[in-house]
PDB file of N, CA, C and O in Angstrom:
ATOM      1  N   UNK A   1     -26.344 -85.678  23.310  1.00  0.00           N
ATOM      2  CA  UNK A   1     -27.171 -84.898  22.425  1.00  0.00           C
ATOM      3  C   UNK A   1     -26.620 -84.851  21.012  1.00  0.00           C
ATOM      4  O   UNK A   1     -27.390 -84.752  20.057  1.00  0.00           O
ATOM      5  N   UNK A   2     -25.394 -84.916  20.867  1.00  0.00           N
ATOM      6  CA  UNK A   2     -24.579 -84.866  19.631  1.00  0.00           C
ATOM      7  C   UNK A   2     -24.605 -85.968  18.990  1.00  0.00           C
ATOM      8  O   UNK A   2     -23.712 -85.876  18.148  1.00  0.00           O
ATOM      9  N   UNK A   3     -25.172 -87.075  18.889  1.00  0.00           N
ATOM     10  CA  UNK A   3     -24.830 -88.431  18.469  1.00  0.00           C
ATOM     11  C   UNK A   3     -25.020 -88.803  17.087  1.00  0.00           C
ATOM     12  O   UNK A   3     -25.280 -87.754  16.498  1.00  0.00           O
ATOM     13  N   UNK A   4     -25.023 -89.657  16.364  1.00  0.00           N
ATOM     14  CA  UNK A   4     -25.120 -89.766  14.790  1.00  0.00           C
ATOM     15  C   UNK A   4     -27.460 -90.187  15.345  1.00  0.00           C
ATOM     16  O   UNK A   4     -28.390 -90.047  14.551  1.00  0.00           O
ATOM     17  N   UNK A   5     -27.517 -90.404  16.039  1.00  0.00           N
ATOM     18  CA  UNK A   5     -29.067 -90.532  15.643  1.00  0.00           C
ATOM     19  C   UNK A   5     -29.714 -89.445  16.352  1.00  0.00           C
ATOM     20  O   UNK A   5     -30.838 -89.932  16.476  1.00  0.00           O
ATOM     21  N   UNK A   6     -29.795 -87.833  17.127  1.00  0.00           N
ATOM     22  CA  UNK A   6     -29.942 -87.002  17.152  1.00  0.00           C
ATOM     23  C   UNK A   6     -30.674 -86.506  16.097  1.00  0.00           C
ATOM     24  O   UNK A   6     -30.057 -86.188  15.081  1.00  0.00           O
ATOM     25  N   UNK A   7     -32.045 -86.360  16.148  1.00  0.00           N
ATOM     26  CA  UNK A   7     -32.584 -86.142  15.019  1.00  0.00           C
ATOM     27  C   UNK A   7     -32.838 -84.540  15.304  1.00  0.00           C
ATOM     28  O   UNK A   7     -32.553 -83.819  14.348  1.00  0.00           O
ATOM     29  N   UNK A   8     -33.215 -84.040  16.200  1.00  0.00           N
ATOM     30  CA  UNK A   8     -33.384 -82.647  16.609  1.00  0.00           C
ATOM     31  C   UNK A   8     -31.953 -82.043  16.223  1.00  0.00           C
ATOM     32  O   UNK A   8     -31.996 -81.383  15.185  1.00  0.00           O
ATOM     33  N   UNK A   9     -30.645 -82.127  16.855  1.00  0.00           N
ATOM     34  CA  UNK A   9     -29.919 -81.717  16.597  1.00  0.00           C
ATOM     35  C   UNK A   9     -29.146 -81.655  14.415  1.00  0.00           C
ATOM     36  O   UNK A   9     -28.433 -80.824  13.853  1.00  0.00           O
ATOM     37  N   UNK A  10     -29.756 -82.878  13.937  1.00  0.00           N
ATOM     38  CA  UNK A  10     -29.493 -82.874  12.526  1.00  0.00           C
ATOM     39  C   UNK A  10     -30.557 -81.912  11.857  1.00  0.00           C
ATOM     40  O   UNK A  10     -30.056 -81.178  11.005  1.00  0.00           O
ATOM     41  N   UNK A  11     -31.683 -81.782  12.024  1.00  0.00           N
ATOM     42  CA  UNK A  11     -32.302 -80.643  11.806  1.00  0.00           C
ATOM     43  C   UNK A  11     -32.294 -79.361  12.072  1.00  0.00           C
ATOM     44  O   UNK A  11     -32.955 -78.500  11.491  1.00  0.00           O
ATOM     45  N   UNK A  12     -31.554 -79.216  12.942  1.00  0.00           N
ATOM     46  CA  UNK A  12     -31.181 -77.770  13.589  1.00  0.00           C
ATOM     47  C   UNK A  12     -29.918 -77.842  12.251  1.00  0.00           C
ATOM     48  O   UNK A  12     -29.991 -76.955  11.401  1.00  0.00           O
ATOM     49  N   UNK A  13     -29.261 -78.468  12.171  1.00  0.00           N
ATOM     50  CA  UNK A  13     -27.864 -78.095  11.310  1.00  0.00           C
ATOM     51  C   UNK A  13     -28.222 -77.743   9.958  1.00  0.00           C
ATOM     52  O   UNK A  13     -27.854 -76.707   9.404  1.00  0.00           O
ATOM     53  N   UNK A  14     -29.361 -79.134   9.151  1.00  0.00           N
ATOM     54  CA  UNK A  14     -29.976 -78.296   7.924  1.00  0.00           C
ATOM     55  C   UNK A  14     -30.583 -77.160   7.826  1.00  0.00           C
ATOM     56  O   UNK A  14     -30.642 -76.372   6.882  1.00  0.00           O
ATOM     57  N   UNK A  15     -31.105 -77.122   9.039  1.00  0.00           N
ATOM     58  CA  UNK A  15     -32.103 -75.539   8.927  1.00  0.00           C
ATOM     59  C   UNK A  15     -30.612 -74.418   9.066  1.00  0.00           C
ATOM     60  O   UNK A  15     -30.692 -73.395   8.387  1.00  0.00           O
ATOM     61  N   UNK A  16     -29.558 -74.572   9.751  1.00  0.00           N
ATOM     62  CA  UNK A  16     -28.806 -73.401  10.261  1.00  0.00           C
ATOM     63  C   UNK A  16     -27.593 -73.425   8.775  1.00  0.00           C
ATOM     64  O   UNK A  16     -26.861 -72.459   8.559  1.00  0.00           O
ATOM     65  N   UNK A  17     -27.584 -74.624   7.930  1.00  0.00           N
ATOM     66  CA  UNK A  17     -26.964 -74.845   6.784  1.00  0.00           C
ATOM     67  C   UNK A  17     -26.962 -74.188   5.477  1.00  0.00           C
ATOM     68  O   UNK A  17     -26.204 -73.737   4.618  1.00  0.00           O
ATOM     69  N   UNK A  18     -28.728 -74.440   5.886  1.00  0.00           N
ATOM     70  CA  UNK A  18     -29.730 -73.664   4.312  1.00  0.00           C
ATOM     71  C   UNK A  18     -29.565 -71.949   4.476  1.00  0.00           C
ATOM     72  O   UNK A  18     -29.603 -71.232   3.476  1.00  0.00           O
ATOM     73  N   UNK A  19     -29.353 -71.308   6.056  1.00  0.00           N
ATOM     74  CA  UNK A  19     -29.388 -69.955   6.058  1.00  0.00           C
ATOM     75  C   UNK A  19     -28.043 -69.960   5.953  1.00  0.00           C
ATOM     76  O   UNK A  19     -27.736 -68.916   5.377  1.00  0.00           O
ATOM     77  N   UNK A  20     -27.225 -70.497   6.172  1.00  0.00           N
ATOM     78  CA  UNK A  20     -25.717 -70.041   6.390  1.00  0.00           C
ATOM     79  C   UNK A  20     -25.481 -70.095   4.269  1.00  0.00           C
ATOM     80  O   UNK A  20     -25.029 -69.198   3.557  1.00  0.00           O
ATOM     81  N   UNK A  21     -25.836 -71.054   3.982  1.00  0.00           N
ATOM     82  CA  UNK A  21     -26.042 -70.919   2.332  1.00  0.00           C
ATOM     83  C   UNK A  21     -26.419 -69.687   1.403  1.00  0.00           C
ATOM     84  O   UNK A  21     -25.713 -69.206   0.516  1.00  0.00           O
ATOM     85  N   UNK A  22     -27.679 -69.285   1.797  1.00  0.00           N
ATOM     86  CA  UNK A  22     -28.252 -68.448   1.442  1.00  0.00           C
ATOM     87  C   UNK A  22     -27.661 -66.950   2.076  1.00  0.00           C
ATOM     88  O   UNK A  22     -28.273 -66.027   1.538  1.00  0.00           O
ATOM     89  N   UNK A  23     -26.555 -66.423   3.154  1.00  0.00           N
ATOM     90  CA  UNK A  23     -26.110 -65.417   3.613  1.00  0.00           C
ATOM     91  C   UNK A  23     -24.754 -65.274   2.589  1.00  0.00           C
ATOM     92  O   UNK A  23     -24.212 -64.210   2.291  1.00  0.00           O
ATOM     93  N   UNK A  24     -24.321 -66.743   2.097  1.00  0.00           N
ATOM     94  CA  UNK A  24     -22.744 -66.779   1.240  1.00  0.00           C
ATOM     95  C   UNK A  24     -23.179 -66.321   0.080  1.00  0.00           C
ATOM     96  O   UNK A  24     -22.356 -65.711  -0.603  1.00  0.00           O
ATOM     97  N   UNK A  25     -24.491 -66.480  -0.415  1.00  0.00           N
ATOM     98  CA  UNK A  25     -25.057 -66.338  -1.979  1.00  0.00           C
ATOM     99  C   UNK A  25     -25.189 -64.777  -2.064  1.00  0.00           C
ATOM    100  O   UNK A  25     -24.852 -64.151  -3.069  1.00  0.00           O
ATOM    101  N   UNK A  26     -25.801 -64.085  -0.724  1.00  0.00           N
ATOM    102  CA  UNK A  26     -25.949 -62.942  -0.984  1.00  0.00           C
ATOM    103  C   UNK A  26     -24.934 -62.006  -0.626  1.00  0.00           C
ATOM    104  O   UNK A  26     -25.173 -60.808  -0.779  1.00  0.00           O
ATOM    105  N   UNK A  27     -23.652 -62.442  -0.094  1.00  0.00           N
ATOM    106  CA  UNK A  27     -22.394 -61.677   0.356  1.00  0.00           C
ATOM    107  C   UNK A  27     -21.438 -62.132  -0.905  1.00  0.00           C
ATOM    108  O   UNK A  27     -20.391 -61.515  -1.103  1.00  0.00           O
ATOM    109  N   UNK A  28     -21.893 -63.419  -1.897  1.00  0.00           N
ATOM    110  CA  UNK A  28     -20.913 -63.428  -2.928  1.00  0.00           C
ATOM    111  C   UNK A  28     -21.417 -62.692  -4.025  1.00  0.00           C
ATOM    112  O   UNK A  28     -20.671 -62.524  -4.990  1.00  0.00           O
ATOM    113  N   UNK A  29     -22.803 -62.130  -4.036  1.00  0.00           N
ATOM    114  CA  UNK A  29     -23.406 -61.445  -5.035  1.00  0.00           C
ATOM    115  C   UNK A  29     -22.562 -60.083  -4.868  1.00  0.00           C
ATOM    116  O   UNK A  29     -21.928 -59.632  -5.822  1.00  0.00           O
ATOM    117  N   UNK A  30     -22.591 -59.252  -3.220  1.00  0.00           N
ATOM    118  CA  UNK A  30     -22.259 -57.983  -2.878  1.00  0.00           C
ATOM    119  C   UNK A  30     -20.886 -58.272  -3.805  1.00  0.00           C
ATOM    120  O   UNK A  30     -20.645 -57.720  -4.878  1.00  0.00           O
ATOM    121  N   UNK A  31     -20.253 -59.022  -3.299  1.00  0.00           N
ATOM    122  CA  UNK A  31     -18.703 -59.389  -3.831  1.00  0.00           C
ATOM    123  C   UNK A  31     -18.476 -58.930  -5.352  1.00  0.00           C
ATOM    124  O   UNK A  31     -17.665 -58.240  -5.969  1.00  0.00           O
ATOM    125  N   UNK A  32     -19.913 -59.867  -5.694  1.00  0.00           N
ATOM    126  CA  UNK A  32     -19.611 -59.519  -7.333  1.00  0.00           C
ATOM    127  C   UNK A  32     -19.803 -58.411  -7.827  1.00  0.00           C
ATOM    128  O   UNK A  32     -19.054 -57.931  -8.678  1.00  0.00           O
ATOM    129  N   UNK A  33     -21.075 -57.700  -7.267  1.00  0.00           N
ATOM    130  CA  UNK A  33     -21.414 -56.749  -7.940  1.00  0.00           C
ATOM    131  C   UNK A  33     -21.137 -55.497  -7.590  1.00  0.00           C
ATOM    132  O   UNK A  33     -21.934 -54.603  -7.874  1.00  0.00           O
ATOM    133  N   UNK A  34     -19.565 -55.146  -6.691  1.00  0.00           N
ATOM    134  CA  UNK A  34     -18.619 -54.639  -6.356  1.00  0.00           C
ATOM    135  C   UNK A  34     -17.487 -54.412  -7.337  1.00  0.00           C
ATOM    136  O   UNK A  34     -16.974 -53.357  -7.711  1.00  0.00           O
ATOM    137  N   UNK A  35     -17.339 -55.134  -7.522  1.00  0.00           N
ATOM    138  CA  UNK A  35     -16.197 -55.466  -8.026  1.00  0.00           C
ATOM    139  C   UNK A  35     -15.489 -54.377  -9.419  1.00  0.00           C
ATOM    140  O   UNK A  35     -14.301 -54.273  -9.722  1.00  0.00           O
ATOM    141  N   UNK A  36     -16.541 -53.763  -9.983  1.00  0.00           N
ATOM    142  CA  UNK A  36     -15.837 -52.316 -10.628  1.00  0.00           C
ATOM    143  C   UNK A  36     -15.873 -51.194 -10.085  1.00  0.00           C
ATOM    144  O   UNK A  36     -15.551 -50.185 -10.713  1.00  0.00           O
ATOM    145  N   UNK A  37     -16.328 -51.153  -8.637  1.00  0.00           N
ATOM    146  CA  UNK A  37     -16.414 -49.818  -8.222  1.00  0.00           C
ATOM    147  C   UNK A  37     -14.934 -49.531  -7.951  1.00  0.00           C
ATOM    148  O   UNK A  37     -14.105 -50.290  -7.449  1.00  0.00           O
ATOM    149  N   UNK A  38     -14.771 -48.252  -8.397  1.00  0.00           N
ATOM    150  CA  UNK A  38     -13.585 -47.618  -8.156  1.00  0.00           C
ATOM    151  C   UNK A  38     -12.926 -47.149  -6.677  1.00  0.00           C
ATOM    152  O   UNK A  38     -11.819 -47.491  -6.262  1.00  0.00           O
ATOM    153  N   UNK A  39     -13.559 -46.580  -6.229  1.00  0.00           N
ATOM    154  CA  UNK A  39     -14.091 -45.739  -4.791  1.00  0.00           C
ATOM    155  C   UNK A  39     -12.816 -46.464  -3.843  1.00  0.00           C
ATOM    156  O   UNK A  39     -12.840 -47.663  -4.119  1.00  0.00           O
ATOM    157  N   UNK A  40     -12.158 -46.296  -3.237  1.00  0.00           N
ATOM    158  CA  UNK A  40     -11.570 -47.222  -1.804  1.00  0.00           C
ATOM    159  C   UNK A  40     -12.401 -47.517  -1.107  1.00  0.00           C
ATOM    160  O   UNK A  40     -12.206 -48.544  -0.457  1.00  0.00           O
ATOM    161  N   UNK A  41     -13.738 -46.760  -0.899  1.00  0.00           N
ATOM    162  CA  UNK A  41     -14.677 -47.499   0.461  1.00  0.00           C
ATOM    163  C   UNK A  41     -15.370 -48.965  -0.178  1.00  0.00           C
ATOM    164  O   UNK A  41     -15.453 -50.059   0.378  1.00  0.00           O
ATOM    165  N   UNK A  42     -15.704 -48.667  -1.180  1.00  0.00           N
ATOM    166  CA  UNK A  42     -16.038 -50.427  -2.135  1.00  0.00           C
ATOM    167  C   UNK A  42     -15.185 -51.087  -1.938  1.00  0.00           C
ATOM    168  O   UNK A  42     -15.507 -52.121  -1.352  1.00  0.00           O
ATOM    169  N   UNK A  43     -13.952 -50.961  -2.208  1.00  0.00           N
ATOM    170  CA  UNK A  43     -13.043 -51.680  -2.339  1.00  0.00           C
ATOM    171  C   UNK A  43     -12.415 -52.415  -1.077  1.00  0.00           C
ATOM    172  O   UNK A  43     -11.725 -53.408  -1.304  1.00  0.00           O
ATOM    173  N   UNK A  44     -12.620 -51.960   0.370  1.00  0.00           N
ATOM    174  CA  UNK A  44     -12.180 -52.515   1.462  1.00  0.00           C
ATOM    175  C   UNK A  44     -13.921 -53.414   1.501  1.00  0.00           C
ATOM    176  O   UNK A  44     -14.007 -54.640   1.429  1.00  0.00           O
ATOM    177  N   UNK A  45     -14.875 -52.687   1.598  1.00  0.00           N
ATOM    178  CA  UNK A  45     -16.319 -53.379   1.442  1.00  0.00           C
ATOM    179  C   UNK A  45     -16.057 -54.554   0.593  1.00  0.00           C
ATOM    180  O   UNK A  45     -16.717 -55.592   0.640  1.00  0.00           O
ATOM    181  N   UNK A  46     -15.374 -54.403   0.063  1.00  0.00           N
ATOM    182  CA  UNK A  46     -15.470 -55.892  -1.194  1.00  0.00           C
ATOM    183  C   UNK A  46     -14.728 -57.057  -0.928  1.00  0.00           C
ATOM    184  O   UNK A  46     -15.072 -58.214  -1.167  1.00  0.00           O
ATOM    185  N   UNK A  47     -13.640 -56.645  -0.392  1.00  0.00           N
ATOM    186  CA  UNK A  47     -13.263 -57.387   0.928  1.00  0.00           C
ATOM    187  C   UNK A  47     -13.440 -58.370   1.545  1.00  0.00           C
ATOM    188  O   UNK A  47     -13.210 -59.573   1.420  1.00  0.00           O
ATOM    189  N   UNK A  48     -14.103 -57.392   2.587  1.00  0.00           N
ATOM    190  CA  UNK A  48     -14.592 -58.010   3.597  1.00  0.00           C
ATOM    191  C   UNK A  48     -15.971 -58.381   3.230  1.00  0.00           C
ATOM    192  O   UNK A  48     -16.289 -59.027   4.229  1.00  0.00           O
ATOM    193  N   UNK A  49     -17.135 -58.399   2.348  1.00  0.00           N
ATOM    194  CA  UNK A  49     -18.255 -59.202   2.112  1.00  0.00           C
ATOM    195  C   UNK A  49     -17.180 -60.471   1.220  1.00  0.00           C
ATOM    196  O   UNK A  49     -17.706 -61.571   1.393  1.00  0.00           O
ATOM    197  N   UNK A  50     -16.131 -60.574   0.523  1.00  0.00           N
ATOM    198  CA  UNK A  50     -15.683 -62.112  -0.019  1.00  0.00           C
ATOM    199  C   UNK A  50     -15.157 -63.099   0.842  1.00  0.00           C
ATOM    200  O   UNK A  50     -15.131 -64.308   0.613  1.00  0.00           O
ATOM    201  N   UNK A  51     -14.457 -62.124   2.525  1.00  0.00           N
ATOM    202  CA  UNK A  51     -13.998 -63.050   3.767  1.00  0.00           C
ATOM    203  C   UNK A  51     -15.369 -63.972   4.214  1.00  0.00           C
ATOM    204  O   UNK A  51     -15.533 -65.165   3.958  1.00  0.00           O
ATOM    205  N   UNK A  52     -16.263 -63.113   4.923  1.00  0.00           N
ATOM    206  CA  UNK A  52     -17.170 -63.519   4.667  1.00  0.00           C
ATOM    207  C   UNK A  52     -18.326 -64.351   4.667  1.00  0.00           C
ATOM    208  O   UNK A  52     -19.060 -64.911   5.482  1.00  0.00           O
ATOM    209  N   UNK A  53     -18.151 -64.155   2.915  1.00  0.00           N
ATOM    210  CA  UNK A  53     -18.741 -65.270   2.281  1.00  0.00           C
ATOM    211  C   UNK A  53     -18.282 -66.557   2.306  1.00  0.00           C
ATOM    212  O   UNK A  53     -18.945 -67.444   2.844  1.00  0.00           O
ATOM    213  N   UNK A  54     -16.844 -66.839   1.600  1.00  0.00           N
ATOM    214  CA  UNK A  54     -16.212 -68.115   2.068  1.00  0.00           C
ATOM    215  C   UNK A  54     -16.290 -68.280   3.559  1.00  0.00           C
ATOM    216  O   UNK A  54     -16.188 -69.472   3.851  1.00  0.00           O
ATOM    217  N   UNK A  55     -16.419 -67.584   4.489  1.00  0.00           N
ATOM    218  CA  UNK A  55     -16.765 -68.093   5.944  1.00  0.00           C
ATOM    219  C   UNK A  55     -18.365 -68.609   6.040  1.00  0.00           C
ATOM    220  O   UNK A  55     -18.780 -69.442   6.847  1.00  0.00           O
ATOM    221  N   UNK A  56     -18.913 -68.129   5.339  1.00  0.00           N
ATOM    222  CA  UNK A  56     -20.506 -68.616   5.534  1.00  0.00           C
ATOM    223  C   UNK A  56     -20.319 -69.852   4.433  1.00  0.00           C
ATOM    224  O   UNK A  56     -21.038 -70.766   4.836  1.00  0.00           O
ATOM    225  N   UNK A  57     -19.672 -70.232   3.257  1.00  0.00           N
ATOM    226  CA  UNK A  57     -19.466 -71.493   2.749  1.00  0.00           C
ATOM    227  C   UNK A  57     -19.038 -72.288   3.629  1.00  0.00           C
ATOM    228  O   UNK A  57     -19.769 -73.239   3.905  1.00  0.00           O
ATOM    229  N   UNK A  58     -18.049 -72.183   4.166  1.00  0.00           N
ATOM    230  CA  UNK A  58     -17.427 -73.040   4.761  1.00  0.00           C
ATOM    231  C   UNK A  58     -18.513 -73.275   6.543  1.00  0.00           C
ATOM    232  O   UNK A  58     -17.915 -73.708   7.528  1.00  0.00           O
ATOM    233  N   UNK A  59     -19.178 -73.118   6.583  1.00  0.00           N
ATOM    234  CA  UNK A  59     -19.814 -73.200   7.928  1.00  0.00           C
ATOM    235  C   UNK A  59     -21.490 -73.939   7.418  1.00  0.00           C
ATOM    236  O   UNK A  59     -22.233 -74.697   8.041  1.00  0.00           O
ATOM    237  N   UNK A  60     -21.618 -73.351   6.109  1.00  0.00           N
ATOM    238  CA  UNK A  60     -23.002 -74.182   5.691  1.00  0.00           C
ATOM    239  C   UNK A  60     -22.399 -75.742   4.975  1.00  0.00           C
ATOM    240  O   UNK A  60     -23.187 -76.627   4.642  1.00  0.00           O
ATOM    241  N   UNK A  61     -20.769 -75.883   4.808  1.00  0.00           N
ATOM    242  CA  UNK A  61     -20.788 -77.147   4.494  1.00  0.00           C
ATOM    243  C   UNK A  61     -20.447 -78.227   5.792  1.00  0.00           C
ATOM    244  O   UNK A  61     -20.424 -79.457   5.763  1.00  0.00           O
ATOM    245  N   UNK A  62     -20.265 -77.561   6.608  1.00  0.00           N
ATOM    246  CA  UNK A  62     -20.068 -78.273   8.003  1.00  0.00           C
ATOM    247  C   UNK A  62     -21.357 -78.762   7.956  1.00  0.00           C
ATOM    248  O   UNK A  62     -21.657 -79.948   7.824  1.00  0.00           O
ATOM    249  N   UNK A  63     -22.338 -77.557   8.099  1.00  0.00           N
ATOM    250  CA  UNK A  63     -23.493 -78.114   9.305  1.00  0.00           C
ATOM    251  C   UNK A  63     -24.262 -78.936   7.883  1.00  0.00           C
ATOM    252  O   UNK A  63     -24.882 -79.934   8.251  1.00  0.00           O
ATOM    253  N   UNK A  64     -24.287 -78.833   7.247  1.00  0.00           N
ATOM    254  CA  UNK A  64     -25.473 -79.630   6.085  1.00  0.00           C
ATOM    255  C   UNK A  64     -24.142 -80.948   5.878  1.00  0.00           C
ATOM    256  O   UNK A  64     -24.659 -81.957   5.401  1.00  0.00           O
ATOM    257  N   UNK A  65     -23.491 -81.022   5.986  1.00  0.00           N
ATOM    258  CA  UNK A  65     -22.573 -82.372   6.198  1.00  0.00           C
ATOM    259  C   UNK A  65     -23.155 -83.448   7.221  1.00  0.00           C
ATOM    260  O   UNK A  65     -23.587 -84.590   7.064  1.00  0.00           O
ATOM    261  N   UNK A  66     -22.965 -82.481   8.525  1.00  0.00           N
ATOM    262  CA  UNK A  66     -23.572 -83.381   9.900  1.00  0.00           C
ATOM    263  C   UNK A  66     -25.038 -83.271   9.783  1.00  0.00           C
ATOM    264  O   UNK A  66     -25.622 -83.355  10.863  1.00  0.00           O
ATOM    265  N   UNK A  67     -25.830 -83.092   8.666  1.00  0.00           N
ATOM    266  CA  UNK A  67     -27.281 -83.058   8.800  1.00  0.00           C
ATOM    267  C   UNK A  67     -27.517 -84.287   7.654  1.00  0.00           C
ATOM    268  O   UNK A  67     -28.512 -85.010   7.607  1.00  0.00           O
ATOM    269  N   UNK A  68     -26.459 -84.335   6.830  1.00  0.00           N
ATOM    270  CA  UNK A  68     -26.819 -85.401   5.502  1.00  0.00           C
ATOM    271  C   UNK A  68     -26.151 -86.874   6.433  1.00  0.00           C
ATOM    272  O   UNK A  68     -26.854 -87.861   6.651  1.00  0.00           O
ATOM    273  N   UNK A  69     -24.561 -86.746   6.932  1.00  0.00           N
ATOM    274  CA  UNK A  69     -24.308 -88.069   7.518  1.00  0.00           C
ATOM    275  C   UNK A  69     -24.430 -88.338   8.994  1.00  0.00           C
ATOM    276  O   UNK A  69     -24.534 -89.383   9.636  1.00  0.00           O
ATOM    277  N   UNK A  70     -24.393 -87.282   9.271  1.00  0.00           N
ATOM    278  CA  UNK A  70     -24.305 -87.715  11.202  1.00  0.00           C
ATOM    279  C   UNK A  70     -23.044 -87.603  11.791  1.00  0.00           C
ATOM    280  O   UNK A  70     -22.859 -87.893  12.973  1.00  0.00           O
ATOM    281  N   UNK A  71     -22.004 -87.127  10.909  1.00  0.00           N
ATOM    282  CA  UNK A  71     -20.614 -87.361  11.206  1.00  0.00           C
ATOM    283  C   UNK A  71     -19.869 -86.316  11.296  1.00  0.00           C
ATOM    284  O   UNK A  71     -20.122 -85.603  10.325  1.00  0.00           O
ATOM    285  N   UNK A  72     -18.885 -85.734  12.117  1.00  0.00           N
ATOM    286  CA  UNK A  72     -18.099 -84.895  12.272  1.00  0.00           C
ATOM    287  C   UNK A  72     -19.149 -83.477  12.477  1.00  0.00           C
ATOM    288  O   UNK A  72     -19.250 -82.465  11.784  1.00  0.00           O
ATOM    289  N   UNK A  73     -19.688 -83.798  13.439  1.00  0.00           N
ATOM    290  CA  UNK A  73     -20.444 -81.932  13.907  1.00  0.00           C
ATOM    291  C   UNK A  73     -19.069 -81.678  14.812  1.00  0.00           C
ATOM    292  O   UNK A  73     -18.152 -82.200  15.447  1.00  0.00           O
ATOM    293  N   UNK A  74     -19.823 -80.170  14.242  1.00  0.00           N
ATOM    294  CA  UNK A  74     -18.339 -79.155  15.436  1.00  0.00           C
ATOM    295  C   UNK A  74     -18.865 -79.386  16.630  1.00  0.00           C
ATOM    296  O   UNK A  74     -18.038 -78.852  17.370  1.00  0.00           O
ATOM    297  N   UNK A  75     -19.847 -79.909  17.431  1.00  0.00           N
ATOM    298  CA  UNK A  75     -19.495 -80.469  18.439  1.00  0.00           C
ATOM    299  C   UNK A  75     -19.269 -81.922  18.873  1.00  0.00           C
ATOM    300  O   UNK A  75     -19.798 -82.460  19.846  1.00  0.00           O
ATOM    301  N   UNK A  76     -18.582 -82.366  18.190  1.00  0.00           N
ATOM    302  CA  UNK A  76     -18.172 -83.725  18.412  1.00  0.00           C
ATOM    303  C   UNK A  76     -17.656 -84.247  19.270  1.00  0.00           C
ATOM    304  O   UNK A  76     -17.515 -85.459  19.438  1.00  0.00           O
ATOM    305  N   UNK A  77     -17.061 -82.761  20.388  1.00  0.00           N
ATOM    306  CA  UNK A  77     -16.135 -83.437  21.050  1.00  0.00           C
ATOM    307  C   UNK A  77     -16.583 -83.868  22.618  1.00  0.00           C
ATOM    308  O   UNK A  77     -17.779 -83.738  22.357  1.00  0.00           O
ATOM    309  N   UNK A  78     -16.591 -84.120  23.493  1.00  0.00           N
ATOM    310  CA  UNK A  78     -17.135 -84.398  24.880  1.00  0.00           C
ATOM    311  C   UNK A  78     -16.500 -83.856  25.984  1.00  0.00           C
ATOM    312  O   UNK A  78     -15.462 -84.406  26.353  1.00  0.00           O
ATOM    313  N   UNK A  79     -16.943 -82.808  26.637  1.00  0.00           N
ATOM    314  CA  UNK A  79     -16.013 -82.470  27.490  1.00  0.00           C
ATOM    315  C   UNK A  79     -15.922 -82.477  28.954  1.00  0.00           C
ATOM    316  O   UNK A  79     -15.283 -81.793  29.754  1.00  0.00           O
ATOM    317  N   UNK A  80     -16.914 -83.645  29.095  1.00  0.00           N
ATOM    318  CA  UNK A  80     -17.427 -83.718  30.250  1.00  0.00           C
ATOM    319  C   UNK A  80     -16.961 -84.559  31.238  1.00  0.00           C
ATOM    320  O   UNK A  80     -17.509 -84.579  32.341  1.00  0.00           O
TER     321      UNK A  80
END
């Protein structure tokens, strides 16, 4: 199911790429527009929406990777 010509599965990754994109845009906005609050509860909040975000970058460049080449999906591996 994982293979470089998997066309169902490369579409599932752009579609799960474009939202994982669009969740980093709006947790790096919280990030930003945090960022003078004084308060300690902002400030642990600010945090943890910038962990995150670089976690939702880093997961929309996986899957829109294996949706542009076919290569290296996180399930690549076979365990059968």
């Amino acid at each position: 199911m994982w293979d470089e010509q998997d066309e169902t599965a490369r579409w599932v990754h752009l579609i799960c790429g474009i939202v994982f994109l669009m969740i980093a845009l709006g947790l790096g906005y919280v990030s930003i527009a945090s960022w003078d609050s004084d308060s300690g509860y902002r400030s642990y909040g600010r945090g943890g929406s910038g962990t995150l975000c670089l976690g939702a970058i880093y997961l929309s460049i996986r899957c829109l990777w294996y949706a542009v080449t076919g290569k290296n999906n996180i399930n690549r591996d076979d365990f059968d």
